[in-house]
Structures are given as structure tokens and as C-alpha cells.
BALOBA-1460 file (C-alpha; in Angstrom, 3 decimals):
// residues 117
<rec num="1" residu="x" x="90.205" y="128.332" z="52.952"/>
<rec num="2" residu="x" x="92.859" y="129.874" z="50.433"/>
<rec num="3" residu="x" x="93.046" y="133.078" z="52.511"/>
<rec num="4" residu="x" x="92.818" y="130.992" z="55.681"/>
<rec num="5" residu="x" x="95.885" y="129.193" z="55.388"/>
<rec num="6" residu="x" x="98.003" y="132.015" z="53.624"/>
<rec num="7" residu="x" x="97.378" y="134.315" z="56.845"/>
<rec num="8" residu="x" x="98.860" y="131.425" z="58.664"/>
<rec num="9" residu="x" x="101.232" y="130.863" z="56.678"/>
<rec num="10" residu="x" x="102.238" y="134.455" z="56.906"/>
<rec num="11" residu="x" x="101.575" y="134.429" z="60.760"/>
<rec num="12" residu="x" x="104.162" y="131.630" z="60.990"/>
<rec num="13" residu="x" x="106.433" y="133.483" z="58.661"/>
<rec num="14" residu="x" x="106.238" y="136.605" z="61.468"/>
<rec num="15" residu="x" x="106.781" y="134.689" z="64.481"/>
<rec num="16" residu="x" x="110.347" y="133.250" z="62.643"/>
<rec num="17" residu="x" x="111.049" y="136.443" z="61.681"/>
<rec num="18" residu="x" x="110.470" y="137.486" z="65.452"/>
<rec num="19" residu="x" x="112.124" y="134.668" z="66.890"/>
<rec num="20" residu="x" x="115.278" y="135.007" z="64.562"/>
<rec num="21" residu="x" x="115.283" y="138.687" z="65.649"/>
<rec num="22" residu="x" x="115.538" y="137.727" z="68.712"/>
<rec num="23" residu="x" x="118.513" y="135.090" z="68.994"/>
<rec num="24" residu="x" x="120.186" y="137.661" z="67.095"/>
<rec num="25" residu="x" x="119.892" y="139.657" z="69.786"/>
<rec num="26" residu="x" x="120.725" y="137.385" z="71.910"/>
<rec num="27" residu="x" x="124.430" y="136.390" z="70.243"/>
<rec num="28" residu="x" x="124.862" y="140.528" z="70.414"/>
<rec num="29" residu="x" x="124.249" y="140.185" z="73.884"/>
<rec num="30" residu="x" x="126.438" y="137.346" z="74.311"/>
<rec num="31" residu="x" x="129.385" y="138.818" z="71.948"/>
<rec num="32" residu="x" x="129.337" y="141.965" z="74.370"/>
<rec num="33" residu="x" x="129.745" y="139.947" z="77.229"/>
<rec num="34" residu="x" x="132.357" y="137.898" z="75.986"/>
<rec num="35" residu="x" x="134.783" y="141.000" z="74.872"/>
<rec num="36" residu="x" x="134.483" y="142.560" z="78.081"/>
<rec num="37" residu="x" x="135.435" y="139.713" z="79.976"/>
<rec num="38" residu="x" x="137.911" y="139.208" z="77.811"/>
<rec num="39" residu="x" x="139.014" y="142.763" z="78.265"/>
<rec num="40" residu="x" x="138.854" y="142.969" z="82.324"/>
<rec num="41" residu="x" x="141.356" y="139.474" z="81.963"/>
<rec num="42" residu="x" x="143.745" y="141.394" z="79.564"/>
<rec num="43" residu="x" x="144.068" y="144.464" z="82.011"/>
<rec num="44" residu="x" x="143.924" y="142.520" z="84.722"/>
<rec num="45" residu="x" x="147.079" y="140.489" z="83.525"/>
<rec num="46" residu="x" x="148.577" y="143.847" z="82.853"/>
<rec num="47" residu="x" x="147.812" y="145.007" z="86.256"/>
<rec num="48" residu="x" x="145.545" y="148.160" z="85.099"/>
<rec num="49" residu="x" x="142.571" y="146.480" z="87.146"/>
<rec num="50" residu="x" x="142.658" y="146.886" z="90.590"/>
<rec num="51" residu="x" x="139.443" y="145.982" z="92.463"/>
<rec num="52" residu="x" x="140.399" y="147.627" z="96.327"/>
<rec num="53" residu="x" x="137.371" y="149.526" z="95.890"/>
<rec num="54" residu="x" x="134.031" y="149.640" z="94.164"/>
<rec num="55" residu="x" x="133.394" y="152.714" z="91.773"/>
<rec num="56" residu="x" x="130.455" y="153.583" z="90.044"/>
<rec num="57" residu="x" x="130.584" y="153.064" z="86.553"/>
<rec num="58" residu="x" x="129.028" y="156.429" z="85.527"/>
<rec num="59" residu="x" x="130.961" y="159.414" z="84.325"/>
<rec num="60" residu="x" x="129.034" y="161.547" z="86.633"/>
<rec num="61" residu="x" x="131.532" y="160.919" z="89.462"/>
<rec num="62" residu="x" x="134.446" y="162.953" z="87.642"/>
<rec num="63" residu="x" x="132.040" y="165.949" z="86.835"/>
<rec num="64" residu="x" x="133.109" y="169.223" z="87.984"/>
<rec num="65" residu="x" x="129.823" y="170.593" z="87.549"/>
<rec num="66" residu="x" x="129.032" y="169.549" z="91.494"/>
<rec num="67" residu="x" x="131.712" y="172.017" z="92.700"/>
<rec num="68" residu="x" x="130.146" y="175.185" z="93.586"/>
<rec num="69" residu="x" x="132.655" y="177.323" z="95.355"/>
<rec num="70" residu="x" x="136.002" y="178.350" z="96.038"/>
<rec num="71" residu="x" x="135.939" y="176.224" z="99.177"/>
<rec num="72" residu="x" x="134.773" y="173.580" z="97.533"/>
<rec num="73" residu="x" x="137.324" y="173.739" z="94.615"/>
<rec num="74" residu="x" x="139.877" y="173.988" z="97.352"/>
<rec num="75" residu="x" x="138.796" y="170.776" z="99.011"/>
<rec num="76" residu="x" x="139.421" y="168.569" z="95.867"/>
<rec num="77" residu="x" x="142.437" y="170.043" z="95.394"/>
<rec num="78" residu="x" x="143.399" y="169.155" z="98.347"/>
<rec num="79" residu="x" x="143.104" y="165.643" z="98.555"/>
<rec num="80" residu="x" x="146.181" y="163.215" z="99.656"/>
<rec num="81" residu="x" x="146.012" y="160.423" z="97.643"/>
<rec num="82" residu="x" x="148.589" y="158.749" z="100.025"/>
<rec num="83" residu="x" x="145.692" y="158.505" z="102.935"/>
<rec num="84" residu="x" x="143.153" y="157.756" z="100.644"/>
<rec num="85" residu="x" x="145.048" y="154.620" z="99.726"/>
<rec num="86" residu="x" x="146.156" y="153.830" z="103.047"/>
<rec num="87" residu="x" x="142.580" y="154.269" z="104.281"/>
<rec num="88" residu="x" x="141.223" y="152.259" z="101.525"/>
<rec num="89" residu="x" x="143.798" y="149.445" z="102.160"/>
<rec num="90" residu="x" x="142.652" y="149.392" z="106.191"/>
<rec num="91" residu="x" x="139.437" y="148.972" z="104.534"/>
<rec num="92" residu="x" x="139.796" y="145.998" z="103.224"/>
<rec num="93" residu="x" x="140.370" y="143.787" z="106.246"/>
<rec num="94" residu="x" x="137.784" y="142.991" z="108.125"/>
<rec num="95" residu="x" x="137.421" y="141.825" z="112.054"/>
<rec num="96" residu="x" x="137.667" y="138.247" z="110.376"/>
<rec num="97" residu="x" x="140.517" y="138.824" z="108.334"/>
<rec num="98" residu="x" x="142.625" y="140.049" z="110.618"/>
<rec num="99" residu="x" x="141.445" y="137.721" z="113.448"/>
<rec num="100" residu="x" x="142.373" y="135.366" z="110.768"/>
<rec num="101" residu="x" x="146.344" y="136.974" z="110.705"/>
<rec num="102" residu="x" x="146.540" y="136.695" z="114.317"/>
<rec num="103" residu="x" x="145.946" y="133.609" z="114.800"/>
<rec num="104" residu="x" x="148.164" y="132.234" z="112.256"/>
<rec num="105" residu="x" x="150.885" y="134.426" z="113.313"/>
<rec num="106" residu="x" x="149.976" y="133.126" z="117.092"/>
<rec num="107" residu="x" x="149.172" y="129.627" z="116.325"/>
<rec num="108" residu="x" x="152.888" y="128.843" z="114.945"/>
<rec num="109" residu="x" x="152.536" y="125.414" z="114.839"/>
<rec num="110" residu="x" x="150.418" y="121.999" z="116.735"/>
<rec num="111" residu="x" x="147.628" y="121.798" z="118.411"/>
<rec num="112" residu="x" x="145.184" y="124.164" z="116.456"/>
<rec num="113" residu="x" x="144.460" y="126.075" z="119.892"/>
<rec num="114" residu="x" x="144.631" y="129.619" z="120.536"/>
<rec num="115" residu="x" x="146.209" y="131.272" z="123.273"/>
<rec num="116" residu="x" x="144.671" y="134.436" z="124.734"/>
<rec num="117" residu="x" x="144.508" y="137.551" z="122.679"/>
């Protein structure tokens, strides 16, 4: 009975030593969390975070290890940022949203009716 109850006793002593592990990990996970909310609100009140457009958040995207030619090279280089912005700022209305601007411009004031388009 002696060995009995020490292997439960040392069972039990396992399982805290598991579950302690694992709210540790837990608060980690939390702590992580936390700072990088905290640090998306800090540039975003700085104005470093813009969210126009979704990126990937893996390096790969700036690797020039995909360019394989002159003509490829070329390409990047290339690039007006100017229409990429203006592109990505079209982008971001949609039918509704501007649907939405029209009639508010239109609408001007009563009876909550449209007039034609």
C-alpha cells in the first residue's frame, strides 16, 4: 500500500507540474499578445500603420531570389508607386460604398428618397 500511494502521490505531483507548465504557457501566450497590440496602437497613433491593403506577413515577399532575368529585374524597377496607390485607393470602395456617396451627395436633405441615377 506504501508504494501504492507514493506512485500517486507522485502521479499527482506530475500532472501539477504539467498543468503549471502549461498556464505558464499560457500567460507567455497572453504577454505576446498583449505587446503586439499594444504595439499596432502605438504605430497606429503615429500613423506608421496603414491597413489599405493586406500583406503577407512573411519575408518571402521582398526576396529577390524570384527574379530571374534582366526583364524581370527591369519590371520591378519599373514600378510607379503613384498608380499603385491610386489603384489601391479605387480598391477600396466598393459598389456599396460608393452607391453609399451618391446618394448622400444626391439625397441633400428630406424625404429619404432617391432620385434616378
Amino acid at each position: 500500500e506504501g508504494e501504492e500511494e507514493d506512485s500517486d502521490a507522485e502521479l499527482e505531483g506530475e500532472i501539477s507540474k504539467l498543468k503549471a507548465e502549461e498556464r505558464r504557457r499560457r500567460k507567455r501566450e497572453k504577454k505576446k499578445q498583449r505587446e503586439k497590440a499594444a504595439k499596432l496602437r502605438l504605430r497606429q497613433a503615429a500613423g506608421m500603420e496603414h491597413r489599405a491593403f493586406d500583406l503577407p506577413e512573411h519575408e518571402s515577399v521582398f526576396s529577390l531570389a524570384q527574379i530571374s532575368g534582366k526583364g524581370q529585374l527591369e519590371a520591378v524597377r519599373d514600378v510607379d508607386l503613384a498608380k499603385l496607390e491610386a489603384a489601391a485607393a479605387l480598391d477600396r470602395f466598393s459598389d456599396d460604398d460608393e452607391a453609399e456617396l451618391r446618394g448622400g451627395e444626391e439625397g441633400g436633405g428630406g424625404g429619404g428618397e432617391l432620385g434616378p441615377p
